[in-house]
C-alpha positions as CSV (number, residue, x, y, z in Angstrom):
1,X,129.2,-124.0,-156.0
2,X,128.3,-127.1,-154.2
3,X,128.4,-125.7,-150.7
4,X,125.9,-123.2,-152.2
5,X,124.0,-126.1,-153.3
6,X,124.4,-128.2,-150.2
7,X,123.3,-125.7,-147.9
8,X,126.1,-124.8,-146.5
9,X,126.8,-121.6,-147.1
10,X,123.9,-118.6,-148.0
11,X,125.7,-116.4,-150.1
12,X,128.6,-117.0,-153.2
13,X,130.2,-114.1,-154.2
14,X,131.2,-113.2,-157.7
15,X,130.4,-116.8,-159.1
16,X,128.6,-117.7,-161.8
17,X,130.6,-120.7,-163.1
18,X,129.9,-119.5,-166.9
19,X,132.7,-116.8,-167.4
20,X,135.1,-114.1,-165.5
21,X,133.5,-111.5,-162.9
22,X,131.8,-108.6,-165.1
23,X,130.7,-105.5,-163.2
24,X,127.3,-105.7,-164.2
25,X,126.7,-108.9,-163.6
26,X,127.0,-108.7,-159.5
27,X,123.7,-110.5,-158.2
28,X,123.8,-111.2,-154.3
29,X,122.4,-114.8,-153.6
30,X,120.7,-115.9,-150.4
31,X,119.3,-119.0,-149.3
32,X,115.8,-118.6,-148.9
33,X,115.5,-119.6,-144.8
34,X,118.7,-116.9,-143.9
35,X,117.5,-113.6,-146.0
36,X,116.0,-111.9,-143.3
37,X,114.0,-108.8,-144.5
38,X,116.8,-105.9,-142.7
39,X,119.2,-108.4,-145.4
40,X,117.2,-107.5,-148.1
41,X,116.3,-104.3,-147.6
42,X,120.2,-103.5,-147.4
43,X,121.0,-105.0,-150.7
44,X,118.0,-102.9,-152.4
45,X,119.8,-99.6,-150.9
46,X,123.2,-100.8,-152.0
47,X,121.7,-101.9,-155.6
48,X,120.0,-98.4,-156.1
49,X,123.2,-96.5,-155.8
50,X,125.7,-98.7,-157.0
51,X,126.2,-98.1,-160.9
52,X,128.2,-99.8,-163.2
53,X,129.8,-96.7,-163.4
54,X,130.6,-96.5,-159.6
55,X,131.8,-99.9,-159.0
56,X,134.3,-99.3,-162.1
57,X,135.2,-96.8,-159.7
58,X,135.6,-98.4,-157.1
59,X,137.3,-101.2,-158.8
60,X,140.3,-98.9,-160.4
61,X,140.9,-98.0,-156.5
62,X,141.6,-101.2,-155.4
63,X,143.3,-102.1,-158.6
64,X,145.8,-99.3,-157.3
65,X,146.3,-100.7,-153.9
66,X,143.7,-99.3,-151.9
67,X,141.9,-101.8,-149.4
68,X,138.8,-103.3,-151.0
69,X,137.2,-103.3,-147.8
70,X,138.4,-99.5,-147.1
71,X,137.2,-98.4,-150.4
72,X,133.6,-100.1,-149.6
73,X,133.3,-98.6,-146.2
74,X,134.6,-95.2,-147.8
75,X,131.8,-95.9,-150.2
76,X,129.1,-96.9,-148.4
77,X,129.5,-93.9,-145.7
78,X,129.3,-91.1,-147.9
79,X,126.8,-92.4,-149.9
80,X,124.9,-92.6,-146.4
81,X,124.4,-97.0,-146.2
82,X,126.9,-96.9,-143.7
């Protein structure tokens, strides 16, 4: 959290420093002087189609083995972000 706060990095993912990682609860964070508008325009069409219901999905596939960055490619090509 403190290289979010230093400036150091632009995004922290899964991090809220209250509790554990709940599916809902996935906000992507930006510094304000990185988020370009392509950046945000491609977390809008990734946030209108992922569900709750789809990352849970998602989720139980890589809780079986499958590659979590295989299962998000997989994902993001047939659902046409890719």
């Amino acid at each position: 959290m403190s290289a979010l706060r230093q400036g150091s990095i632009g995004a922290v993912p899964e991090y809220t420093g209250r509790r554990p990682h709940v599916s809902g609860d996935i906000v992507p964070l930006f510094k304000r002087d990185v988020l370009t508008q392509p950046m945000a325009d491609a977390c809008n069409a990734v946030s209108a189609k992922l569900t709750t219901t789809v990352l849970g999905e998602l989720d139980a596939q890589v809780a079986k083995g499958a590659d979590p960055e295989a299962v998000a490619r997989t994902w993001l090509s047939a659902d046409g972000l890719a």
